[in-house]
Each structure stands twice: as C-alpha cells, then as structure tokens.
TORSELO-73746 format. One record per residue: residue number from 1; residue in three letters; x, z, y of N, C-alpha, C in turn. Coordinates in Angstrom, 2 decimals, decimal comma, m for minus. Atoms other than C-alpha are relative to their C-alpha. Example, Ala and Ser with C-alpha at 12.3 -4.5 7.8 and 13.67 -1.06 7.14 Angstrom:
// TORSELO-73746
pos|code|n.u|n.w|n.v|ca.u|ca.w|ca.v|c.u|c.w|c.v
1|ALA|0,89|0,00|m1,19|12,30|7,80|m4,50|0,90|0,00|1,20
2|SER|m0,82|m0,06|m1,19|13,67|7,14|m1,06|m0,77|0,73|1,09
This chain:
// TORSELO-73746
pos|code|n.u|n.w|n.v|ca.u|ca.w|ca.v|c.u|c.w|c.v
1|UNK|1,05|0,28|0,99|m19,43|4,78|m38,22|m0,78|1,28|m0,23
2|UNK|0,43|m1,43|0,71|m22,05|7,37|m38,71|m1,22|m0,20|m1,34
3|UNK|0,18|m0,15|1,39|m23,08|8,67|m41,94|m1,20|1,25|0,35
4|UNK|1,03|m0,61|0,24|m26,62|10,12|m42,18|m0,91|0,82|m1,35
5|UNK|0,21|m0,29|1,25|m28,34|12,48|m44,64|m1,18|m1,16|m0,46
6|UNK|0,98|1,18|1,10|m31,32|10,33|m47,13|m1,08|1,07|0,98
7|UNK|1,21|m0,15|m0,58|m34,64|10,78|m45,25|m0,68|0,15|m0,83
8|UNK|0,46|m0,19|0,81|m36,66|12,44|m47,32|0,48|0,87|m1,26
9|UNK|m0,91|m0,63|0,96|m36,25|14,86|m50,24|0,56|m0,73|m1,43
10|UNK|m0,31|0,81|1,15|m34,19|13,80|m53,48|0,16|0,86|m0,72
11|UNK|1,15|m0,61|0,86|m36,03|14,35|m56,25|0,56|0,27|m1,40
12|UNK|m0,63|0,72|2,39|m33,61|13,19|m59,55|1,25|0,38|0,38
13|UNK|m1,22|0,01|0,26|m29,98|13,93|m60,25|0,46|m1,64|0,49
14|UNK|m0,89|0,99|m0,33|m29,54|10,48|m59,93|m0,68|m1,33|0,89
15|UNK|0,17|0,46|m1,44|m31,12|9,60|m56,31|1,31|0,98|0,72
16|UNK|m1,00|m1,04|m0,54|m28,58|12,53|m55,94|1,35|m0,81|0,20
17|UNK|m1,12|0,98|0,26|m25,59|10,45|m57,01|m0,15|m1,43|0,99
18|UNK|m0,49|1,04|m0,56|m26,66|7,50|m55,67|0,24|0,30|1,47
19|UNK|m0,17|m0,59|m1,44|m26,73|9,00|m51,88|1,47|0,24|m0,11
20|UNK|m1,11|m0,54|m0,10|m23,54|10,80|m52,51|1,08|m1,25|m0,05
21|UNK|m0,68|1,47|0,21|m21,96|7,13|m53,53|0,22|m0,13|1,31
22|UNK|m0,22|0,23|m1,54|m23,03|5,99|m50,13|0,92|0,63|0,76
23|UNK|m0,96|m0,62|m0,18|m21,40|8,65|m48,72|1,15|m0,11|0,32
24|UNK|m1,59|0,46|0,03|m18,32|7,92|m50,34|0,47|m1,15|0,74
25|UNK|m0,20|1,53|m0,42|m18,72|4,30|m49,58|0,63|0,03|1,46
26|UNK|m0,03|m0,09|m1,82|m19,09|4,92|m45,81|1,13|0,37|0,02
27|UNK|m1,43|m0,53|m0,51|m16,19|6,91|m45,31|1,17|m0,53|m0,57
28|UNK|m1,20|0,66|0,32|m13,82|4,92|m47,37|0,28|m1,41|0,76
29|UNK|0,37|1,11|m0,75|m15,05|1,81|m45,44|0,45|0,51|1,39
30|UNK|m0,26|m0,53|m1,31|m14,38|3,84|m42,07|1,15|m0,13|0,14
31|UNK|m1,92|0,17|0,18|m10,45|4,53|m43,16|0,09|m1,04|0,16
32|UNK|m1,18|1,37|0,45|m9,72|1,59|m44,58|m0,27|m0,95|1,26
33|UNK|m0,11|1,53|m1,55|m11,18|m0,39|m40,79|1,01|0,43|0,71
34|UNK|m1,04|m0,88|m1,08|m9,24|2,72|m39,03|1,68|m0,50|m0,39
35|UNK|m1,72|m0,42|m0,07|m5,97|2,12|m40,72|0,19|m1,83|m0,19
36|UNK|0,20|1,89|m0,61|m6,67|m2,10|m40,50|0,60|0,19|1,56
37|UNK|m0,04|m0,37|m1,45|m6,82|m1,14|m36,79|1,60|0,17|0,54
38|UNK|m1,35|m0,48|m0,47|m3,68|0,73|m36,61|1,13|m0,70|m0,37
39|UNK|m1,13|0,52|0,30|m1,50|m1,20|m38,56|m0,15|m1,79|1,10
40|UNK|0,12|1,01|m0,96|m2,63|m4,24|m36,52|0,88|0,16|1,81
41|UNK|m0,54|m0,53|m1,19|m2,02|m2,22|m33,17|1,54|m0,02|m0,44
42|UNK|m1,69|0,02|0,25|1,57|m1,63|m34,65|0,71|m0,80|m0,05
43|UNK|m0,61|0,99|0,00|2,40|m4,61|m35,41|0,18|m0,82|1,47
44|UNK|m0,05|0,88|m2,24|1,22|m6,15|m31,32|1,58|0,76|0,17
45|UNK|m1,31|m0,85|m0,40|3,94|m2,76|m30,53|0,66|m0,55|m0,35
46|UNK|m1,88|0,04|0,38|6,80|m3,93|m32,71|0,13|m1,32|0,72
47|UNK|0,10|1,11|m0,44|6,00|m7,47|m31,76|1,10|0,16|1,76
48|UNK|m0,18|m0,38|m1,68|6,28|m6,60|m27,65|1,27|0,35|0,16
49|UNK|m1,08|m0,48|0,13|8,70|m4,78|m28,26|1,55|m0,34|m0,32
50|UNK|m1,20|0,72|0,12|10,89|m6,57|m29,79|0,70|m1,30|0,67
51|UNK|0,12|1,15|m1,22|9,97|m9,62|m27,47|1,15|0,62|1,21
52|UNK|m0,70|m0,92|m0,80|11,30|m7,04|m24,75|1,38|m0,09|0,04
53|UNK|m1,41|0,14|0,18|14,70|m6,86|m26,24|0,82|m0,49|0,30
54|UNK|m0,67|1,41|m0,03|15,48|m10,12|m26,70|0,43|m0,22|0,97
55|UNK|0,05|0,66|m0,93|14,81|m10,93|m23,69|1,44|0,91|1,32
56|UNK|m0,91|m1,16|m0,77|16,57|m7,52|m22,20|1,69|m0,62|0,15
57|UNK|m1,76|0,34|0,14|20,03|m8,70|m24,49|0,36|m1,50|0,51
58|UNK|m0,01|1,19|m0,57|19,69|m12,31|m23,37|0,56|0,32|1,44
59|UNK|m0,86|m0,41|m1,54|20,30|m10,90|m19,56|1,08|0,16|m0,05
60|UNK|m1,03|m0,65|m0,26|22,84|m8,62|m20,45|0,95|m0,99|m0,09
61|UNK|m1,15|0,90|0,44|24,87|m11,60|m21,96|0,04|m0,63|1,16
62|UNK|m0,42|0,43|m1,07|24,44|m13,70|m19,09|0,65|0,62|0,77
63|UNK|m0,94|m0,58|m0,54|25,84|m11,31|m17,19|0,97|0,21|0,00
64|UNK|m1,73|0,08|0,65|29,06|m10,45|m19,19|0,65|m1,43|0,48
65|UNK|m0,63|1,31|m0,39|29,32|m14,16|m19,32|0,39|m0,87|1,16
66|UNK|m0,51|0,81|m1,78|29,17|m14,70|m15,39|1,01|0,69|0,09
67|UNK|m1,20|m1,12|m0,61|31,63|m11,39|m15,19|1,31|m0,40|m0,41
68|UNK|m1,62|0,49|1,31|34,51|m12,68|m17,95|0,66|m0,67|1,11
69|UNK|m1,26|0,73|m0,61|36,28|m15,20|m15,92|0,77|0,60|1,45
70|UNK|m0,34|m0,34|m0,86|36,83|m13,02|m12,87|0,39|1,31|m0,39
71|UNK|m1,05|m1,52|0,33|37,94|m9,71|m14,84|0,97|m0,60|m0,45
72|UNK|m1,03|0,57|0,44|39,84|m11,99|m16,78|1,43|m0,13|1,00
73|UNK|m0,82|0,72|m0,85|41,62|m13,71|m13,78|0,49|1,63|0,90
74|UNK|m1,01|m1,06|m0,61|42,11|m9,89|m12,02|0,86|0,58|m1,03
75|UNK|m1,17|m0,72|0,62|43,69|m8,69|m15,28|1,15|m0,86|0,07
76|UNK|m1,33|1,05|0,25|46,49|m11,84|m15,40|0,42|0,33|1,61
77|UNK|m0,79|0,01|m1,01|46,88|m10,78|m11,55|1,10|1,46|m0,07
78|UNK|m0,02|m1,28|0,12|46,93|m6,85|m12,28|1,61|m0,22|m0,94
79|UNK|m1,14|0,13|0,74|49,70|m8,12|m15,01|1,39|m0,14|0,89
80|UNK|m1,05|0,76|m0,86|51,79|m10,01|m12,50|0,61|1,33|1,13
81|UNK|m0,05|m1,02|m0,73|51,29|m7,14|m10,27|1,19|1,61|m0,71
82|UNK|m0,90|m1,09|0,80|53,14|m4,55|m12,75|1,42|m0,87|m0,05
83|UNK|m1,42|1,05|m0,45|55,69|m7,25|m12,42|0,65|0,33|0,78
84|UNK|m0,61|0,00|m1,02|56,42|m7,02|m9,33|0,29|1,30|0,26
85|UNK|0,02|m1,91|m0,30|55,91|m2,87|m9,11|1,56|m0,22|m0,52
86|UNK|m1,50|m0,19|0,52|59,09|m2,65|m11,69|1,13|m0,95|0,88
87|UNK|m1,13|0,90|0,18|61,15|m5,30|m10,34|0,45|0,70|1,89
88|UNK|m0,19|m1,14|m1,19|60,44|m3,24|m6,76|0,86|0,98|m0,16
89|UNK|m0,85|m1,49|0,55|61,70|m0,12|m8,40|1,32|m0,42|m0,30
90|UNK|m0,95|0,60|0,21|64,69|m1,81|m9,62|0,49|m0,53|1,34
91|UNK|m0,99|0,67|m0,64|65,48|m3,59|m6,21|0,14|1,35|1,32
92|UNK|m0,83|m0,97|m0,92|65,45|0,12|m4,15|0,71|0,84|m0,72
93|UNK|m0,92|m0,80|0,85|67,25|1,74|m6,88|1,63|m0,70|0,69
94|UNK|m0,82|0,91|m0,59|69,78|m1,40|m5,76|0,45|m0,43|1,69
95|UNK|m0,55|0,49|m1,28|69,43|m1,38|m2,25|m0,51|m1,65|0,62
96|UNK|0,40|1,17|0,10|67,96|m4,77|m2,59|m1,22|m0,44|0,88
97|UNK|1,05|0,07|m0,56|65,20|m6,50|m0,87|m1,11|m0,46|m0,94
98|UNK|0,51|0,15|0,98|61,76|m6,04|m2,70|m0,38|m1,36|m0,16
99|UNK|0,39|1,43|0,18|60,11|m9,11|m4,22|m1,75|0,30|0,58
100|UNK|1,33|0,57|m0,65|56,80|m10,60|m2,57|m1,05|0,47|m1,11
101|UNK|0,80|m0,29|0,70|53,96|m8,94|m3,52|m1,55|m0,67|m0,27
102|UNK|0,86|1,31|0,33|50,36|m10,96|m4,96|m1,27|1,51|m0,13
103|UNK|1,23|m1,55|0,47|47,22|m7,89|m4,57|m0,55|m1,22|m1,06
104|UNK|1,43|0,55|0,73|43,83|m8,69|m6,67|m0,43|0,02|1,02
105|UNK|1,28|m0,05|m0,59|41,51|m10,38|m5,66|m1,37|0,54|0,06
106|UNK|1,01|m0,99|0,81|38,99|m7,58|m5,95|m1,53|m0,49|0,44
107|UNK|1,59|0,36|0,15|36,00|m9,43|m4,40|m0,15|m1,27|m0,55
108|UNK|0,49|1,43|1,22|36,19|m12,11|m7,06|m0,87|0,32|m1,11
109|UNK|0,22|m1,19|0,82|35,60|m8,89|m9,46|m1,71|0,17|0,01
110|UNK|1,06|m0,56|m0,03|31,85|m8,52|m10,30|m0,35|0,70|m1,74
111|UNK|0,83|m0,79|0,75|30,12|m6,10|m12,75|m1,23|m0,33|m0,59
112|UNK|1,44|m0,02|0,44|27,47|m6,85|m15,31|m1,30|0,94|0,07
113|UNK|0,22|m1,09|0,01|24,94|m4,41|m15,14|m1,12|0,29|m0,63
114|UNK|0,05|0,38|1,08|23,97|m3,82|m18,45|m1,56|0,85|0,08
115|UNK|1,09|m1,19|m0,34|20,27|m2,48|m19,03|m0,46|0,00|m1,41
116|UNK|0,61|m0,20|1,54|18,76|m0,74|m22,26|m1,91|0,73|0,52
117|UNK|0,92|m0,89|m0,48|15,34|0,13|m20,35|m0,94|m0,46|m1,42
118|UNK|1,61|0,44|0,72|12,87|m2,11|m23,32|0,80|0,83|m1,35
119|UNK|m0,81|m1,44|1,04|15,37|0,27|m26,26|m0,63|1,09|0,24
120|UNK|0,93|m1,45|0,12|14,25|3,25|m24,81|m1,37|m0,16|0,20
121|UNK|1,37|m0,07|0,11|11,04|2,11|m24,05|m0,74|m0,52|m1,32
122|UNK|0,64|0,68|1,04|10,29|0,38|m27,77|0,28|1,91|m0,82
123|UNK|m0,42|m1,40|0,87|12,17|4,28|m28,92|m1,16|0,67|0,70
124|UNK|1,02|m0,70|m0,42|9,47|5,98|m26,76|m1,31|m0,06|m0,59
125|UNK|1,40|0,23|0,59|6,61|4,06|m28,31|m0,02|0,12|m1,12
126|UNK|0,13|0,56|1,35|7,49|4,40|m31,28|0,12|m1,23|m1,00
127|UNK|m0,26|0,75|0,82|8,15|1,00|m32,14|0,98|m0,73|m1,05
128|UNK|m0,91|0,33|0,73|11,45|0,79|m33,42|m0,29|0,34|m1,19
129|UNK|m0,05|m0,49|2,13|10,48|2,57|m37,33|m1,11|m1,01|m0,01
130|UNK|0,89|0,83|0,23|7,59|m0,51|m36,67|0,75|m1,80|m0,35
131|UNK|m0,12|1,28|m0,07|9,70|m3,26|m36,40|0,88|m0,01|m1,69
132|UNK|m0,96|0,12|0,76|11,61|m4,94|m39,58|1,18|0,57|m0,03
133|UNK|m1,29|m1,38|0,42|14,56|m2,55|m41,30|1,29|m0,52|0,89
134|UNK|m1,11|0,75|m0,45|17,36|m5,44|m40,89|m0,15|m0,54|1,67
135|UNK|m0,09|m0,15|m1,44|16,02|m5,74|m37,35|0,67|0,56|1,19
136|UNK|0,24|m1,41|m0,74|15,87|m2,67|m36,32|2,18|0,23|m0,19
137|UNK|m1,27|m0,64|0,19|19,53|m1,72|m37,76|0,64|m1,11|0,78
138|UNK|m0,88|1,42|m0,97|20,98|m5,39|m35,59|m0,44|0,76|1,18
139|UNK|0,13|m0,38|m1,40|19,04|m3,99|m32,71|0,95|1,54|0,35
140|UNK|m0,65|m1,15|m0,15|20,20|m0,30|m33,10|1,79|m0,27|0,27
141|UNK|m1,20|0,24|m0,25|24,17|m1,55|m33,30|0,19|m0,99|1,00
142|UNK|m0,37|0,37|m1,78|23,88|m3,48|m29,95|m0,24|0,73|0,55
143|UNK|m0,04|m1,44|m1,08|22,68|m0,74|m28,16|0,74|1,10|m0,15
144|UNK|m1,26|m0,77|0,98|25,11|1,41|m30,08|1,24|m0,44|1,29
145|UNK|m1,33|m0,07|m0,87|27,96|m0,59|m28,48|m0,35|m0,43|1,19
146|UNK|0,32|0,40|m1,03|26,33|m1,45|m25,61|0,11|0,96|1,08
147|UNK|m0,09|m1,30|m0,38|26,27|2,37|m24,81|1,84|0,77|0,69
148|UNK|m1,56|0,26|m0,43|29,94|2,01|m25,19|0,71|m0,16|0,94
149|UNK|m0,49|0,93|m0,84|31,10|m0,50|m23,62|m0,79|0,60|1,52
150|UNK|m0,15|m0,22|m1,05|28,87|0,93|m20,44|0,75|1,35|0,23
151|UNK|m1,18|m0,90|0,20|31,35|4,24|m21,20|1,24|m0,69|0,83
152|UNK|m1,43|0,88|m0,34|34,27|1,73|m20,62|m0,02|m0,16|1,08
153|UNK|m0,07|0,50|m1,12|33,01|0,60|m17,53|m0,12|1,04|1,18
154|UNK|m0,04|m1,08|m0,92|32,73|3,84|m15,78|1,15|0,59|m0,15
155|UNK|m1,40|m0,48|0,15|35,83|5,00|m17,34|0,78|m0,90|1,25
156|UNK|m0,83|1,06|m0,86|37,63|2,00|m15,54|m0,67|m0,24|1,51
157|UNK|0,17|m0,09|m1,66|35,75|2,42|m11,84|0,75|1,43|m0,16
158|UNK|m0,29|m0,83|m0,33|36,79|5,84|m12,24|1,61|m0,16|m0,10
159|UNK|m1,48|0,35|0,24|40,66|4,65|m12,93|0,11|m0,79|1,09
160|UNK|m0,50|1,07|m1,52|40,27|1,92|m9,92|m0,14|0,87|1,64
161|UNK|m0,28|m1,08|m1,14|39,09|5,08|m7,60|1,59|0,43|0,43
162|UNK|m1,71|m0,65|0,10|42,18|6,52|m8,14|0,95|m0,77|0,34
163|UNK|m0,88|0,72|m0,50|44,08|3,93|m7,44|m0,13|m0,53|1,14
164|UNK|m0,15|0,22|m1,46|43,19|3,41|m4,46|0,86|0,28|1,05
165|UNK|m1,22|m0,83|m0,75|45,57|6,20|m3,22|0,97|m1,31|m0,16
166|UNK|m0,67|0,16|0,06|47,98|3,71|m4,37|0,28|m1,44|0,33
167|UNK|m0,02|1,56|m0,28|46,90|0,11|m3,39|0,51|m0,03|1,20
168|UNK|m0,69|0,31|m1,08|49,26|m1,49|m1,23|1,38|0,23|m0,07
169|UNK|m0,86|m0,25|m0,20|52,59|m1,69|m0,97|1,38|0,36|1,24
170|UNK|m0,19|m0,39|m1,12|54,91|0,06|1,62|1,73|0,08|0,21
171|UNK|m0,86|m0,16|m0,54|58,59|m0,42|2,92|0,46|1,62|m0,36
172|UNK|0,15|m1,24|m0,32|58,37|3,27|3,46|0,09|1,12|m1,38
173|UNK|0,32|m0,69|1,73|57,35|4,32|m0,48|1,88|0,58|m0,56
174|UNK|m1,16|m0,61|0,60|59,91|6,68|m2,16|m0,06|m0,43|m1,42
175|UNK|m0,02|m0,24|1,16|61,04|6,22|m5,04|m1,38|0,45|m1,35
176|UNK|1,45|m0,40|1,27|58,71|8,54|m7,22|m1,21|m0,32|0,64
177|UNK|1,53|0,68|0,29|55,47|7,09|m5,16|0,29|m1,25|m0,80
178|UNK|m0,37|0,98|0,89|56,95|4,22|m6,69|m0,75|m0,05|m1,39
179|UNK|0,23|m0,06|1,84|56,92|5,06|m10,30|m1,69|0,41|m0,14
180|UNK|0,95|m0,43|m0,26|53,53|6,81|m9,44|m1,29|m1,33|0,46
181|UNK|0,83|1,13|m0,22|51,94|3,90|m8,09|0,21|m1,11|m1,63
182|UNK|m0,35|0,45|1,48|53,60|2,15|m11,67|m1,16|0,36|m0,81
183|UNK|0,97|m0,84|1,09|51,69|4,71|m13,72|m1,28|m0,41|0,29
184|UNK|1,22|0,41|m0,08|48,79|3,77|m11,93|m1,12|m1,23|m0,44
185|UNK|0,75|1,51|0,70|48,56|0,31|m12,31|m0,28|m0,15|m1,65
186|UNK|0,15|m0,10|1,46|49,60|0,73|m15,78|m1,31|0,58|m1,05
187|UNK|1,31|m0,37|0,81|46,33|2,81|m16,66|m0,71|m0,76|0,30
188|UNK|0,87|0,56|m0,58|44,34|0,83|m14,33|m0,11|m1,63|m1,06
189|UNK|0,13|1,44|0,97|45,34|m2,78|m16,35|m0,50|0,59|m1,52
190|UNK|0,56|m0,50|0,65|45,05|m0,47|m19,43|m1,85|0,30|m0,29
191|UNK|1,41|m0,01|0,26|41,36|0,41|m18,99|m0,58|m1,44|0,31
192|UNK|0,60|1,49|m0,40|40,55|m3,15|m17,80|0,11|m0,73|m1,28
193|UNK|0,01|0,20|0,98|41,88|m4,10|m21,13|m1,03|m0,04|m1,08
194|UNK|0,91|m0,87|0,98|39,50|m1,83|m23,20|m1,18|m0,48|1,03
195|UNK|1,31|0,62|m0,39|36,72|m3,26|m21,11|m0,14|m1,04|m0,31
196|UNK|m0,31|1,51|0,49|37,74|m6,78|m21,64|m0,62|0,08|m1,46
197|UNK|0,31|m0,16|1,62|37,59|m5,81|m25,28|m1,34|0,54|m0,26
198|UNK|1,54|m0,59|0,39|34,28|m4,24|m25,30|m0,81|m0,95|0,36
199|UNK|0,71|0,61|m0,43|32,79|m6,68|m23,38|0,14|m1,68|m1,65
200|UNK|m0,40|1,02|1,10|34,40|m9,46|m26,05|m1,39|0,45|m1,33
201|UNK|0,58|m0,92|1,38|32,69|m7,12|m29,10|m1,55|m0,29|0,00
202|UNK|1,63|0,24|m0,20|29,40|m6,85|m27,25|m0,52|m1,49|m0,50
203|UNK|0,87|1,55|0,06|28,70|m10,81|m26,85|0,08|m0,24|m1,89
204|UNK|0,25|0,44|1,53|29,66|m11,03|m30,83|m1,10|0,69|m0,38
205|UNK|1,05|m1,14|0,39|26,85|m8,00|m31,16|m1,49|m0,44|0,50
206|UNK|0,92|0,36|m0,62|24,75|m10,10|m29,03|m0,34|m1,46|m0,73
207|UNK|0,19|1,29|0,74|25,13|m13,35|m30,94|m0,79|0,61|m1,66
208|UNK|0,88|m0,52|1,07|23,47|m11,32|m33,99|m1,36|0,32|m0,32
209|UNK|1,61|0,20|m0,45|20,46|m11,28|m32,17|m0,75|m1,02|m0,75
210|UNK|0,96|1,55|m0,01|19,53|m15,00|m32,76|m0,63|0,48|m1,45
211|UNK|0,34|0,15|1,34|18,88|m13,54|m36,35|m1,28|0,55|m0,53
212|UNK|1,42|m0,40|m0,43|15,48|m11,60|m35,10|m0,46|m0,76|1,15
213|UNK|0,62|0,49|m1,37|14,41|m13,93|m32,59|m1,07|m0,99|m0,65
C-alpha cells in the first residue's frame, strides 16, 4: 500500500491533522491485511501439515500391523528354541542324545519401516507451535515413542548380528559354546520382547491420533 504526502501545501492545523489521520489510517489498514495474510498462510501450514502426519502415522501402523504376526510367531519359535538349547546342555552333560532342533523362520520376519519425514518437515516449517496445543502435544508423544521404539529395533538387528556366530546347531559344540550360544538366544528373545512391547505401545499412541483427524 503506498502512502503519499497531501499535494499541495497545508495551510490550517487542522488540514494538518486530518492528513496525518490518513496516514495513520493507511498504515494500520496495511498491518492489519499483512497479519490477515499471515495468519491465514499459517493456518494452510498447520493444516498440510498436519494432513501430512496423519497420513505419515496411518502407514506406520499398517506396517506394525502387517509385521506383528510374524515377530510374534518367531518369538513363540525363538521360545521353543531356548527349549531345546537347555535341554541340549543337559543331554551332553548326560552323555545323552540331543533333542531335535526347530530354527526360525527368519524369512517370515519382516520389519516396519517406520518414517517421521512430514514431523520433521511440519518442525522445519514451523508448523507444529501453528497447529492446536492438544494436537500438537498427541502428535509430539507419537513421535516421542516412535523414536523409541525405532531405538528398539536397531538394538535387536544389532543382537540378531551377533547371533549369527551362533545360529545352528552342531554335534561338535562344546559345552561352553553351548551355554554361549544359550546366552545368546536369551538376549536375542529378550530384545525381540522389548520390541514386541514397543511396537504394542506405539499402535495405542497411534490410536490417539483419530482424536486430530
């Protein structure tokens, strides 16, 4: 908006005033379209943004929810499997012949793979302090444990590396690879656990959604 001086000289105190009014007028009229403008623009952002989300945590869940029944089904094998480790250990302590062993099925095993890209991109734009408080604090504590829980899941590839040394069982195995291969599984079902459980936590963190949608 531009604001011009009065054409012409002014002659009275109060051609003086009234110009200076204008003035005022103009430029309060300028703000108040500018910050119309912006709060409009902010609102499209939080909007998008939050659209984004939804749509982001909606994936992630599908995913968990295709992954559950096949971590599930390797932890009840992984269980069975510590079964059989001890009852091994026990039958060369004895001299005995071991019992029949049951691997995982590890390509039943798939991985969600969890993504927070429209989070950091609504935190980049600025739109998270745009969107609603009680929103914002539901959205912030899924990505919270979402951050987690993908913690968990690197913890536990980095526990199934390791066990690799030890997958398989061998005639040949002493004793302490024995117990050693034990220990292994034992962390290995352990962290599969604490994933299980995070993954459980998440979908309740994700069902809290429906309450900004």
């Amino acid at each position: 908006m531009d604001i011009h001086p009065p054409t012409g000289g002014v002659h009275s105190l109060r051609e003086y005033c009234i110009h200076l009014s204008m003035v005022v007028i103009g430029i309060l009229i300028a703000l108040s379209l500018e910050s119309a403008l912006e709060r409009h623009h902010g609102h499209q952002l939080a909007d998008r943004a939050g659209r984004d989300m939804l749509t982001e945590i909606q994936s992630n869940r599908t995913q968990i929810e295709e992954s559950l029944p096949g971590l599930e089904r390797a932890q009840t094998q992984l269980q069975q499997q510590l079964s059989e480790q001890k009852k091994a250990i026990e039958a060369q302590r004895h001299h005995a012949p071991p019992p029949a062993e049951h691997p995982v099925e590890a390509n039943a095993v798939g991985f969600p793979v969890l993504s927070n890209a429209a989070w950091d991109s609504a935190l980049a734009m600025q739109a998270v302090g745009r969107i609603n408080v009680d929103a914002a604090e539901v959205l912030f504590r899924i990505y919270s444990t979402q951050l987690e829980v993908k913690e968990l899941q690197k913890t536990f590839l980095d526990v199934a590396l390791r066990f690799e040394n030890y997958a398989g069982r061998s005639i040949n195995d002493t004793e302490d690879r024995m117990e050693d291969r034990l220990g292994a599984m034992q962390q290995l079902s352990a962290s599969l656990a604490n994933l299980l459980n995070g993954y459980h936590e998440l979908l309740g963190q994700y069902a809290t959604a429906k309450s900004i949608g």
